[in-house]
N, C-alpha and C positions, 0 to 999 in steps of 0.2 A: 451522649451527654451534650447539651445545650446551655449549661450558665445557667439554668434553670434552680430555684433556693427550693425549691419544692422537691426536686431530683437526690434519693436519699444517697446515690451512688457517691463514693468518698471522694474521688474525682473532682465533680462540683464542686464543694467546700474547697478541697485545695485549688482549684483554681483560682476560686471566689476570693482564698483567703490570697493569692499571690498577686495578683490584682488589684486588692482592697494595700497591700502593704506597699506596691509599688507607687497607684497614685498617692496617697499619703505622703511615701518620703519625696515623691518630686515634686509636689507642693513646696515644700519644705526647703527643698533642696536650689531649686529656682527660685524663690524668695516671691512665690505665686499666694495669690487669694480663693483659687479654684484649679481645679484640673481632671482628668479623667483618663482611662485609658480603653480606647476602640477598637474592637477586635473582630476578627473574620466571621465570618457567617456559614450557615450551612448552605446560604444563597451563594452563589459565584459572583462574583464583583461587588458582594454587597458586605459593608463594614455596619456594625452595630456598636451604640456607644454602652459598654459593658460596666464601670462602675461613671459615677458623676460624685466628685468630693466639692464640697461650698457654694451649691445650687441647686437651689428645690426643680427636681424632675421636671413637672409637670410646666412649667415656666418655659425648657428648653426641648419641649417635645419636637420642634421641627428637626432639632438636630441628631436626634436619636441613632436613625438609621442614613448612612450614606451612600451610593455607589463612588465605589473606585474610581471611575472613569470623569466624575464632575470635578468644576473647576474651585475645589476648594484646599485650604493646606492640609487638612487630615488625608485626603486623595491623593494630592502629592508626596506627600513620606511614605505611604503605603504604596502606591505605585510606582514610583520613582526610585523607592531608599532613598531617599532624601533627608534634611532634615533642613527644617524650615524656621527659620527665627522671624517673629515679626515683632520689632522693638517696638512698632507706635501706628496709631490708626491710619496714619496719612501713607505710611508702607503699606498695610494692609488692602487699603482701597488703592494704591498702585499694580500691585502685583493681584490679591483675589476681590477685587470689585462688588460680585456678585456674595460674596463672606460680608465683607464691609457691609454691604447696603443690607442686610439682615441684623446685625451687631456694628450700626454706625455709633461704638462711643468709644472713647480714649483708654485703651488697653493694649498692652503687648501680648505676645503671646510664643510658644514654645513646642514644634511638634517631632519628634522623634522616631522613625521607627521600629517598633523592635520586631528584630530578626537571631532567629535561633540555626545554625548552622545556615543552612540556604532557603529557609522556609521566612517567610515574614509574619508573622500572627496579627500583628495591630499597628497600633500606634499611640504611643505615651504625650499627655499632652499638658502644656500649663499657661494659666491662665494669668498674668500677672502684671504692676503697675507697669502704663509706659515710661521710655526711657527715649533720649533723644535719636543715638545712636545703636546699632544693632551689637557694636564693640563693648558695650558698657554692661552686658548679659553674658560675655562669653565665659566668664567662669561659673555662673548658674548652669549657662549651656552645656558647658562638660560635666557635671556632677549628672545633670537629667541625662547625657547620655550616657554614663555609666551605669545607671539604674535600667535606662530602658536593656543595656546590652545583659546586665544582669537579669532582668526578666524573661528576656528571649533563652538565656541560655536554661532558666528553671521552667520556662514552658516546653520547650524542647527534652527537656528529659521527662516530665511530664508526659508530651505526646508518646515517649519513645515505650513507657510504661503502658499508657493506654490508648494506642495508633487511634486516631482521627479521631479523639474526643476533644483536642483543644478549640473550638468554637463556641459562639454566644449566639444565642434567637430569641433571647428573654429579653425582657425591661433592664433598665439600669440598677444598679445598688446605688443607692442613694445615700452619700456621708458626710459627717461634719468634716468641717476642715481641721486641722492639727492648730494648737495653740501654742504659744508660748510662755502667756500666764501664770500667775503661780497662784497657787491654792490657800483659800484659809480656811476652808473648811477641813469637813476630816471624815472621813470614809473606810471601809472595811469591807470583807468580801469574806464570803460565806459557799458553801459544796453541801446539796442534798441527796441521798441516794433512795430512791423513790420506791426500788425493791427493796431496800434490808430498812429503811426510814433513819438512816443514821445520816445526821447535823453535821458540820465542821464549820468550824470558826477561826479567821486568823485574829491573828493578838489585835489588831487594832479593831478588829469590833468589839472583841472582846471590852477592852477599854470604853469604844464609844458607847457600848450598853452600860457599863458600868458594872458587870458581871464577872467574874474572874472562871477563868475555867475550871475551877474547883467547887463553884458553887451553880456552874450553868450543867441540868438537868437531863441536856443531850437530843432534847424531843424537840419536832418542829412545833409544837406548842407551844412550851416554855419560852423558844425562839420569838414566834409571833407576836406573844404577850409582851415580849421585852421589848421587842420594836414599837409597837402603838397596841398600849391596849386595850382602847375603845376600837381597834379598827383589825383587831387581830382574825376576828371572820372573812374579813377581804385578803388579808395578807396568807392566810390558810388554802382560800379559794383558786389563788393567784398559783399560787405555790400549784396545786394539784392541776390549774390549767395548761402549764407548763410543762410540768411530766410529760403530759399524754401531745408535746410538740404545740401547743399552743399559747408562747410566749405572750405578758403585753405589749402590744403596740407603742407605750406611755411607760416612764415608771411611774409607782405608785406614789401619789402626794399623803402623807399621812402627817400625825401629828405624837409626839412621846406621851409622857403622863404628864410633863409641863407645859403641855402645847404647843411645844417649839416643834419648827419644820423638819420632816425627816424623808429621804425621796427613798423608794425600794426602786430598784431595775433587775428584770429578771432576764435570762437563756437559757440554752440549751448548748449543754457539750456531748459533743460525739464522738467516739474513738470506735471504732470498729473491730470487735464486732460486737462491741459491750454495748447494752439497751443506753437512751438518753438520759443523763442526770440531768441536775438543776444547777445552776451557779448564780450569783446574784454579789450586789453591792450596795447597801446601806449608805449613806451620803445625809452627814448634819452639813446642810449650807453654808452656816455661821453668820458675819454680820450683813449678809445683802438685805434680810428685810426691812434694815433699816432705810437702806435706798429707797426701799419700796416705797415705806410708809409716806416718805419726802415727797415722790413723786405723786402719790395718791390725792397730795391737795394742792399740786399745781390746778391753775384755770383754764390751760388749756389741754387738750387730749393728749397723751401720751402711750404710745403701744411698741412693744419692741418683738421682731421676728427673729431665728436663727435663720441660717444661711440655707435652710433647707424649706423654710417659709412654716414653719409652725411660730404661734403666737405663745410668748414663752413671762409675760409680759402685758397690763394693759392696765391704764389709772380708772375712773370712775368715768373723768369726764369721753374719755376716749369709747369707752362703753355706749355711754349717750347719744355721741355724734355717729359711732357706726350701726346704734339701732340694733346694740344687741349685748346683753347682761355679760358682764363680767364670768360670767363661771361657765358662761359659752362658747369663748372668748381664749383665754387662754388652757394652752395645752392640745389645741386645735389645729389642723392646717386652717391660714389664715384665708383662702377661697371657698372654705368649707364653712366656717365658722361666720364671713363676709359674703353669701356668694355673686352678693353685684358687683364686687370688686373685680367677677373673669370679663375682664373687657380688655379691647386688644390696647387703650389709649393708656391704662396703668401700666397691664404686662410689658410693655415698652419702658414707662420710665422705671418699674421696679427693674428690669433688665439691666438700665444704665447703672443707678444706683447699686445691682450687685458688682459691675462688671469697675467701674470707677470709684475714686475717691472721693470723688468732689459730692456734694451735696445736693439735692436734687428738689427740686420746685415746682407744682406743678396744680392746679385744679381739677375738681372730679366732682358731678351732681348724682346726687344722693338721691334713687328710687323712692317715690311715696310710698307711706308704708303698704298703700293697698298693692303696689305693683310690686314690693319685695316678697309680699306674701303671694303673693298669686302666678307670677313668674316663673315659669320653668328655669332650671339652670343652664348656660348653655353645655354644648356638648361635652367644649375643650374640658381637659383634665377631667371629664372621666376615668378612673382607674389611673391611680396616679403609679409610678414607679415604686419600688418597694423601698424603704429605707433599709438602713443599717441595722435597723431595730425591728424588720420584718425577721418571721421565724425561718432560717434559713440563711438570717444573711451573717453573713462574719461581718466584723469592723474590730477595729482598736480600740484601746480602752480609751484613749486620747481621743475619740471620738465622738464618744456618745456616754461617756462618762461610764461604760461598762462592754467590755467586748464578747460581744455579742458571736455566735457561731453560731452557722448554720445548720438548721434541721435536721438530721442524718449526716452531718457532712463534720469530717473533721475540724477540732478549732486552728483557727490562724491563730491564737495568739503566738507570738514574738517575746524573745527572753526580757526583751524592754517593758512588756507589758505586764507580764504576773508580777501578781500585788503588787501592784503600784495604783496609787488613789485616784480618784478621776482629775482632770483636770480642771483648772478655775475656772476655765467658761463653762463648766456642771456647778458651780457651788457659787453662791451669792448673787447681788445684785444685776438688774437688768441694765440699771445706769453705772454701773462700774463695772471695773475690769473684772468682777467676782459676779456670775450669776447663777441661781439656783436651779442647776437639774437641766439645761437643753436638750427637751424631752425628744424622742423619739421623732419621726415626722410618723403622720396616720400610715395605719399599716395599708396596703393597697386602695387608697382612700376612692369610695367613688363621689357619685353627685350626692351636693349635698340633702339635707332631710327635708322634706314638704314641709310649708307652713305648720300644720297639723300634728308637725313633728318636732318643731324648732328649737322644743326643749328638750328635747330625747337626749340623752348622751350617746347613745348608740351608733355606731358608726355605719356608714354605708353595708359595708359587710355582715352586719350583723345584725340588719334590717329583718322584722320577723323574727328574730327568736332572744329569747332569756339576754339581759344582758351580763355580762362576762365582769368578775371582780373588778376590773381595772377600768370599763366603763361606769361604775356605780359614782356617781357625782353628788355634791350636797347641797340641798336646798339652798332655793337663790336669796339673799339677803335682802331685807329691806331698799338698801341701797342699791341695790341692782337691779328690783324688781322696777324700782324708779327710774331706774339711767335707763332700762329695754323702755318704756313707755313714754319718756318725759320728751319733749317737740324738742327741738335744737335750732340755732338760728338763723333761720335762713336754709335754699336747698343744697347750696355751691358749698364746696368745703375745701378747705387749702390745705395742701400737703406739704408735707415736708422729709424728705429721707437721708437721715446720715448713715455711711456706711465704716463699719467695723470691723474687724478681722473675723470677729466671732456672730456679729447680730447684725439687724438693721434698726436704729431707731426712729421711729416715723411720729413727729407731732401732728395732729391737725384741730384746725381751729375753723369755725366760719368764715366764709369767704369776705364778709362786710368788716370783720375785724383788720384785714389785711388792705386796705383800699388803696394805700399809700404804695406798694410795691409792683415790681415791674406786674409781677401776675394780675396782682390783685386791677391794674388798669386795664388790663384785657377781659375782665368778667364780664362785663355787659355785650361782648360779644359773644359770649360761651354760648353753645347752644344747648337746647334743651336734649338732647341726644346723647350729652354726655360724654360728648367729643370732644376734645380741645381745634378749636378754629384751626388752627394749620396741621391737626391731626399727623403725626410725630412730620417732623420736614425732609426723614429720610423718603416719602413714600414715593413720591414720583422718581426717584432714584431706583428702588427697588421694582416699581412698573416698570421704568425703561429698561431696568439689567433681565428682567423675567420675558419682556416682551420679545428681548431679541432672541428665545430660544421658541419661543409661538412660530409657525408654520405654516398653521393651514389658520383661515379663518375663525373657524370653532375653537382653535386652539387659545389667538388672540381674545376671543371673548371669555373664556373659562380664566386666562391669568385677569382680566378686567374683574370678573368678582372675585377672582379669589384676592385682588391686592384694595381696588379702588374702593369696594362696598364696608369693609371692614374697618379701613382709614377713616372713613365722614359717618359712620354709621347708617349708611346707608341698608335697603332688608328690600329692594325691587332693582333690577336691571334687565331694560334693553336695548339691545343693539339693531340699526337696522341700514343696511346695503342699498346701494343706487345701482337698479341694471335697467337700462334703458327707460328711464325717466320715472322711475317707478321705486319704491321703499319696502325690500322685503325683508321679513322678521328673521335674522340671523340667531338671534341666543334671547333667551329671555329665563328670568327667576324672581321668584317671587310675588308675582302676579297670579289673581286666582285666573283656576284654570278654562282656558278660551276665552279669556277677557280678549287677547289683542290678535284677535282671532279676523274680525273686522278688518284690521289698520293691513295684515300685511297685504303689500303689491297697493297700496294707495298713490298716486298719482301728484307728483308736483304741484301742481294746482291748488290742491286741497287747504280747506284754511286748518290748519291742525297746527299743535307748538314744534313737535318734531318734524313738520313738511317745513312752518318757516323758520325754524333756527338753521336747516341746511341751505335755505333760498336767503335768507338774507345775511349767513355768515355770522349770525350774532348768537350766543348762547342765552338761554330763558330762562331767569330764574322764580320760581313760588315759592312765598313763604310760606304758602295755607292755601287749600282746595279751593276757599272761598275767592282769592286772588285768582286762582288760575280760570275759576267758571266767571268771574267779572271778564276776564278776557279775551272766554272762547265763550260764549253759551253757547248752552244745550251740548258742551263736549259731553261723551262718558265717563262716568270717575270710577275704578275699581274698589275706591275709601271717600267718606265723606270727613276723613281728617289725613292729615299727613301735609308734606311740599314737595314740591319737584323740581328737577333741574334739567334741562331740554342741551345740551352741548351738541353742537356739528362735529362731524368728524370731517376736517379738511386738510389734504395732504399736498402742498405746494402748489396752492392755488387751483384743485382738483378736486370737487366734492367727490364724498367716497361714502358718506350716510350719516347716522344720527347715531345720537344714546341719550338713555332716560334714565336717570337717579331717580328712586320713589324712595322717602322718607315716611316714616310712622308717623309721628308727630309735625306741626308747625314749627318751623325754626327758620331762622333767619340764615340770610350768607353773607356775610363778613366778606369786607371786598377783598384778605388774604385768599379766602377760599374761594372766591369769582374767580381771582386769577391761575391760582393752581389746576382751578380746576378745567379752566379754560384749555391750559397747559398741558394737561395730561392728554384732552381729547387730541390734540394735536399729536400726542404720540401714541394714541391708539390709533390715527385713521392713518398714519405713515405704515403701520404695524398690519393692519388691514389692507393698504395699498399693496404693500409687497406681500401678503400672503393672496390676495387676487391673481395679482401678477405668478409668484409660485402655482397658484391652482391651475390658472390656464398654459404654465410651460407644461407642467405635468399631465393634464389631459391630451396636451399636442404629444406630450413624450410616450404616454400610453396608448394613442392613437399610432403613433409612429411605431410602435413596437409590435403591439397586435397586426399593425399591418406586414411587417417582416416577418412573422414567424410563421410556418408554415400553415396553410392552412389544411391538408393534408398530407399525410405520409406517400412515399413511396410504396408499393407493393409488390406479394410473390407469394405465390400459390405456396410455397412452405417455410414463410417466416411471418409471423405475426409480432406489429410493433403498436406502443402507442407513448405517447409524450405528456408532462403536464410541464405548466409555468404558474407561479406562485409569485406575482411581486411583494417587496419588498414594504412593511409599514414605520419602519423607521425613518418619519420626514417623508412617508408618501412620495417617494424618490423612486424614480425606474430605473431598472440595474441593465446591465447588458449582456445576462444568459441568453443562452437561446442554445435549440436542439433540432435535428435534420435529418433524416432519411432518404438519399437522394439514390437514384442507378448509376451502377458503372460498372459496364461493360456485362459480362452477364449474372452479375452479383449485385447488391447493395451495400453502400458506405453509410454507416450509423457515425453522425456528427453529432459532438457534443460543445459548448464552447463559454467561456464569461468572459465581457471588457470589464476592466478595471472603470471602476466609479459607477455614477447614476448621473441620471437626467437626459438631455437631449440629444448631448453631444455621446453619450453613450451607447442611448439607444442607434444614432448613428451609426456609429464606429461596427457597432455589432450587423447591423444591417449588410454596409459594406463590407466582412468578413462572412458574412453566410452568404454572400452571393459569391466572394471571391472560390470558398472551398467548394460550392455548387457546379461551377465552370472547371475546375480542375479535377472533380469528381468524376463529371460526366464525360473528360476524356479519358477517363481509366488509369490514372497515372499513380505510380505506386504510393501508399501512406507518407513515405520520407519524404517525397516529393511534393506533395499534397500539403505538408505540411512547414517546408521551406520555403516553395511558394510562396504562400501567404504569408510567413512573416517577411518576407523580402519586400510585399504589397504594405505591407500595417506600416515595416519602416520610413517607406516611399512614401505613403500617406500623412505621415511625421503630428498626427491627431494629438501627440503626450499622451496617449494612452497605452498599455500591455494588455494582453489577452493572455489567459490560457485556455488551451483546447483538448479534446479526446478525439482521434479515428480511426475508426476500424472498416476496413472492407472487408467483408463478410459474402460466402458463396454457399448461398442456404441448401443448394443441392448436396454438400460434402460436407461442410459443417466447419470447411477451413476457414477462417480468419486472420486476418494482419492487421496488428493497430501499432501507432504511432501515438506519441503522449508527448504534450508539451505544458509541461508545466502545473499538468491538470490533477485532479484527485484518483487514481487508479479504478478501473470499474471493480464489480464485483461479478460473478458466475457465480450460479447455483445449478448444482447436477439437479437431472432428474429426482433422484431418490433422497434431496434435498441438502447434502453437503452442501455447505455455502464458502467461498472464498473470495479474499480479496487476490486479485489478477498483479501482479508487482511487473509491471511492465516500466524495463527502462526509457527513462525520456529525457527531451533536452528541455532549456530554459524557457519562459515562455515569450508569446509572439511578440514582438515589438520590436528587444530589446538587442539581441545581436544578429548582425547580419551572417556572420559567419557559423551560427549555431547548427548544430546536426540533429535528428531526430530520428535514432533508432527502429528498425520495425520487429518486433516480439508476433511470430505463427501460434496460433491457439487453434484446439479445437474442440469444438462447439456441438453436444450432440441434439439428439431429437431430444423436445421436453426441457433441454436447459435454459435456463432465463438467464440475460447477460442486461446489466443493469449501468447507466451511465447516469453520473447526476455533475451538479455543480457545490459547490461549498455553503451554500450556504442550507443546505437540508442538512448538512452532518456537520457544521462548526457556529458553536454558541459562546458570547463574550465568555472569558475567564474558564472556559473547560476546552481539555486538549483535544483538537479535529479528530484523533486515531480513535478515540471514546466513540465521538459521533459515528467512525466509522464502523465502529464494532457493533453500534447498536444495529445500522442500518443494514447490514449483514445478518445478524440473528433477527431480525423483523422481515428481509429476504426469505431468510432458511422457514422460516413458517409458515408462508404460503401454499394453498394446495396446489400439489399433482396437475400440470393443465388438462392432461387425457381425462380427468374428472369434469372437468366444466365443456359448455358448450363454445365454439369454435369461435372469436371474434369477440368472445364477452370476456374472458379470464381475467389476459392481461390486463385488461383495465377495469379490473378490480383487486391486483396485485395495485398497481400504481395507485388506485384510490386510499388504500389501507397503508402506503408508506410516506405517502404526506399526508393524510389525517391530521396529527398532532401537527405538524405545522400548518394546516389547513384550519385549523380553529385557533392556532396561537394568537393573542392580541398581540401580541410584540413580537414581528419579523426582520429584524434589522437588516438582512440582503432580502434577494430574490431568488427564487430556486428553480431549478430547469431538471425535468427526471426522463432519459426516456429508458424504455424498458424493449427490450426484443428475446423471442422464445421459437425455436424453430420445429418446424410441425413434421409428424412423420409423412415420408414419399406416399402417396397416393399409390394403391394397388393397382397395375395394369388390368386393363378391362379384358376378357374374352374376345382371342380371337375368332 
């Protein structure tokens, strides 16, 4: 079981539904505006964030999935047991910097987490206003940790029912937040049973239909009809798509016999091992459409979102200026419905605006219509998270205005929840505290509809085939028909977003209407990109906190687009390096392909914009192609439209190369962005400095290392050995393994060894230690000594480093051997007839660390055909799983190997040693380095005829 709403296994739901009830109440309970709780994975070290309460998914997709090990506060409760309060942003960027510069706006925040006996599963989190000091939370503080500990302890029994199902690999549930509101409208709740067709009604629908149970007919007919019955075909449809586990996405908007508003919300309940019924909840709004109607003829736009980003909510004019009909419009996810609104320069300020109170300000240019139509969407938020109101997922009635249970999966609801009516943010107004229905968000919403589709109701999902009762929509009004078509004025549009406990309301008006405000004097610098000129001001923050975890130089150019190109809208980048006088192409995107195929390894000299913006220290700016060929003629141009920006990369008076912005379009640079941007180059070629500088200690350290390890074995007419080394790809860092077959006396010593750390000084370290145990070998002197010695050497050498080692002297004529163990991973032996075993040889501490340590020696014996296997830690120990694991694997992957007397003589073993670092031989991610060597002793050779 995986957290999976699709998984009919009962499990699911109950976990789903213990999850969905915990974040809820510590929203609630911490006096939070959002919150969620992150839970284990079937990955090791990796946390997933498992439910998300008052935040549309797709908005917070970077934070989805976490490792353990990063430096953020969910990492720390979970790794630590800790629990983390962070009252207010300026703690936040003290203590997780790298958290901050991703979510730089004014919020506290609350992380918890929970642990069930000795096990930790997640971690409960809340989202909430700041506060000055961290003391002024402490009693929210205890109530959340009461719940988390109560979580733990019902996930815990949970596990104990069904061992190692408690984990999440899925997307998020997606939920409204909990209200406190109170309702005027008036709601009922109704039970279908789809095999026998028998109706139930509680009293208050009974009332709200106006039907007494005495005169209601029983049939889901009579039902339909009494709800809306011009629309009792959809309400019939809906019904029978639900049965068969196909909940709507939406409730249904419908209308009575008097016209008035009536929302239907359908699910599915599931008890086990009884087939799915239906349950649903009827909802008259009451007085919100009169808000409505108020808002309808303000003059400027007016749209309002739930917290989960569906458009719940939108006046006439507001239609007009976002260039798309009201009935398109709401009841949509608002990037689906909008889609040139997925850009990173809004997702930022909608971000602030969920995450703060304060009101938010900001401008945004409006795609032509031909390039809204013609446009692909971008990638992001494809496949959006599921909501509460996806089938499968459980939520509270306080939710979604009807609680919802997942798919196969038992319901959560909670004694607080039956019958009881939805809450006021489901009934009335968008501009008051009462609003009608906060539908559902799209069920797994993907990209949105092709131009050619724009009036489709049908949702990504449902793309190609019949559409589904709850997508059926009704022709667009006159009035809409005109707000989708009619010009608006001007391209620039001012924004505006208040934020709510329950919504967002977003006015916007033309950008010329506003001239007089702080934004509004910034317009004429906007650029046509769509950007705001200082494109948010956390960015170069966010470059320098990502740059310091860059490496290798590839690495520095990959966080360059991933942060720099998406800040200025920037769609071309590249980078190019100085190596003896010369500019060669490091990273490039975006550029068609073998355009700068030419440029690399160009020559100082050269009159080119990136030869002089690193010769003369000055960065080059183009507004327009046409500018940049006035400057260069006869350059190449990849576009005969777009601009460019030429930046040096100079690192304390040390050219170190160039970068090149390509823009699509002309656009100006605002001397804000001259200067940031100037800024940033400066922390990219510090960021390239030292990843040069890294490259070349690393090549000396690989250099260095290949040169100390052997470059042949020792040999003996009846032991066959061979060795591999495997460096390390975490940080491209050289570890200090190493492996040795040296003579002594009339036997061979199989050395095995690792210094603590990586890099130079390590590879070092290990050098001097395989020459020391060489010299000591080759006087024959017994294991314990062999390996006292040496530590008494490592101490005397005083490097602050530890070693641990393995040796055995082995006497391949008898099959005796003596090993001594310090500190190291035990070998393994496999018989002939392929028993495998780990060898439990006792040993002392390892080398460094005390001079008085003793190091046992344990006789073994070793026959013809047996393979005895010596490795180092890091081929059998992986972050977050137990080394005895690794070892057991690497032991039955031993035991499999064929029979040597089957293979030909010199070829076996090392294709035993090929097939036990395979898998880490194609692993991308090696975090150590790994040293194997492997010895098999051969039968005596029959004496010849005398």
């Amino acid at each position: 079981m995986t957290g999976s709403v699709e998984d009919a296994h009962p499990t699911a739901g109950r976990l789903t539904a213990l999850l969905i009830d915990a974040s809820t109440e510590a929203i609630s309970a911490g006096g939070g505006h959002a919150g969620g709780v992150y839970l284990r994975s079937r990955t090791p070290g990796l946390l997933r964030l498992a439910v998300l309460s008052g935040l549309p998914g797709p908005l917070f997709r970077p934070w989805w999935r976490l490792h353990a090990d990063r430096p953020f506060p969910v990492a720390d409760a979970y790794r630590l047991g800790v629990q983390v309060v962070l009252p207010n942003a300026t703690e936040t960027m003290r203590r997780y910097p790298q958290f901050a510069a991703g979510l730089p706006f004014q919020f506290g925040s609350l992380y918890v987490p929970v642990v069930g006996g000795s096990t930790t599963y997640g971690v409960l989190t809340v989202l909430r206003p700041a506060v000055t000091d961290a003391a002024e939370v402490l009693a929210e503080h205890d109530r959340v940790v009461r719940l988390a500990q109560e979580l733990g302890a019902a996930l815990r029994g949970l596990e104990d029912a069904h061992p190692d199902q408690v984990a999440w690999d899925g997307e998020p549930v997606c939920l409204r937040p909990p209200t406190a509101s109170t309702s005027l409208g008036r709601a009922g709740r109704f039970a279908w049973d789809p095999e026998t067709a028998d109706i139930t009604l509680d009293e208050d629908l009974h009332t709200l239909l106006g039907m007494p149970p005495s005169e209601f007919p029983g049939t889901v007919e009579a039902f339909a009809e009494a709800v809306a019955p011009t629309d009792a075909h959809r309400i019939l449809a809906t019904l029978r798509d639900t049965a068969v586990g196909r909940p709507p996405a939406l409730p249904l908007y419908l209308r009575d016999e008097d016209g008035a508003l009536r929302l239907l919300d359908l699910w599915n309940a599931y008890e086990p091992p009884a087939a799915p019924a239906v349950r649903g909840v009827v909802v008259a709004p009451g007085p919100g459409p009169t808000a409505d109607s108020a808002a309808d003829l303000l003059p400027d736009g007016v749209f309002c979102v739930d917290r989960l980003g569906l458009v719940v909510y939108a006046n006439p004019r507001a239609a007009q200026l976002l260039g798309r009909p009201r009935a398109e419009l709401v009841g949509r996810d608002l990037w689906e419905a909008v889609p040139w609104l997925r850009r990173p320069d809004f997702e930022d300020h909608l971000r602030a605006a969920l995450l703060t109170p304060d009101p938010v300000h900001f401008h945004l240019v409006r795609p032509s219509a031909q390039d809204s139509a013609t446009r692909p969407p971008p990638a992001h938020g494809t496949g959006s998270p599921r909501s509460a109101g996806d089938a499968g997922s459980p939520r509270s009635a306080q939710n979604a205005g009807s609680p919802q249970s997942a798919q196969g999966a038992e319901s959560p609801l909670s004694a607080r929840d039956a019958g009881s009516p939805p809450s006021a943010q489901d009934t009335g107004s968008p501009l008051s505290s009462q609003h009608a229905g906060s539908p559902q968000s799209v069920q797994d919403a993907g990209p949105p509809p092709s131009s050619q589709h724009a009036g489709s109701p049908q949702s990504a999902r449902d793309a190609g085939s019949p559409p589904s009762a709850q997508d059926i929509r009704p022709p667009l009004s006159a009035q809409d028909a005109e707000s989708a078509q009619r010009p608006y004025d001007g391209d620039w549009l001012a924004l505006s977003v208040h934020s709510g406990p329950d919504r967002l309301t977003c006015t916007v008006r033309p950008a010329s209407r506003v001239k007089d405000s702080p934004e509004g004097q910034e317009t004429a610098e906007l650029s046509e990109t769509g950007v705001s000129p200082l494109a948010p001001l956390y960015r170069p923050i966010a470059l320098a906190i990502a740059l310091t975890e860059a490496v290798t130089a590839r690495q520095v150019s990959a966080v360059v687009m991933r942060e720099l190109l998406p800040a200025f809208g920037g769609r071309r980048l590249a980078i190019y390096l100085l190596q003896e006088r010369h500019l060669y192409l490091e990273w490039e995107t975006g550029f068609p392909k073998g355009f700068l195929s030419p440029f690399d390894g160009v020559d100082l000299g050269t009159h080119l914009p990136g030869v002089e913006t690193l010769t003369t220290g000055r960065p080059l700016f183009f507004d327009s192609m046409e500018q940049l060929t006035a400057t260069y003629p006869g350059i190449p141009l990849d576009a005969t439209e777009g601009a460019r920006a030429f930046l040096p990369l100079i690192a304390s008076g040390r050219a170190v190369g160039s970068c090149i912005l390509g823009f699509d379009r002309p656009r100006s640079f605002s001397t804000e962005e001259r200067t940031v941007l100037t800024a940033l180059a400066g922390l990219i070629a510090h960021a390239m400095e030292k990843a040069q500088r890294y490259e070349s200690e690393t090549a000396l350290a690989r250099g260095l290392q290949q040169a100390l390890l052997p470059r042949r074995l020792a040999a003996h007419p009846q032991l066959e050995t061979t060795g591999r080394y495997l460096p390390g790809t975490a940080g491209m860092e050289v570890g200090g393994d190493w492996y040795d077959v040296v003579e002594s006396g009339d036997g061979l010593a199989l050395v095995i060894g690792d210094v603590q750390g990586h890099g130079v000084q390590a590879a070092a370290t290990m050098g001097q230690l395989r020459s020391a145990v060489r010299a000591f070998a080759l006087g024959d002197r017994p294991p314990d000594e062999v390996m006292s010695s040496t530590n008494h050497l490592l101490i005397d050498l005083d490097p602050g480093l530890f070693a641990s080692c393995c040796y055995i002297r082995l006497d391949p004529a008898t099959g005796v051997a003596r090993a001594a163990r310090a500190g190291h991973p035990p070998p393994l032996l496999r018989s002939p007839d392929g028993r495998t075993r780990v060898l439990d040889l006792p040993g002392g501490v390892v080398l460094g660390v005390d001079p008085k340590a003793r190091y046992p020696v344990t006789e073994l014996q070793m026959e013809p055909g047996a393979i005895l296997a010596l490795y180092t830690d890091g081929l059998v120990e992986r972050p977050g799983s137990d080394i005895d694991e690794g070892i057991t694997a690497l032991r039955v992957a031993l035991a499999k190997a064929g029979a040597p007397a089957a293979r030909p003589v010199g070829r076996f073993l090392a294709g035993v040693a090929d097939r036990l670092t395979a898998t880490a031989r194609h692993a991308l991610d090696r975090p150590d380095d790994i040293a194997l060597l492997l010895a098999t002793r051969r039968t005596a050779p029959s004496p010849g005829p005398h």
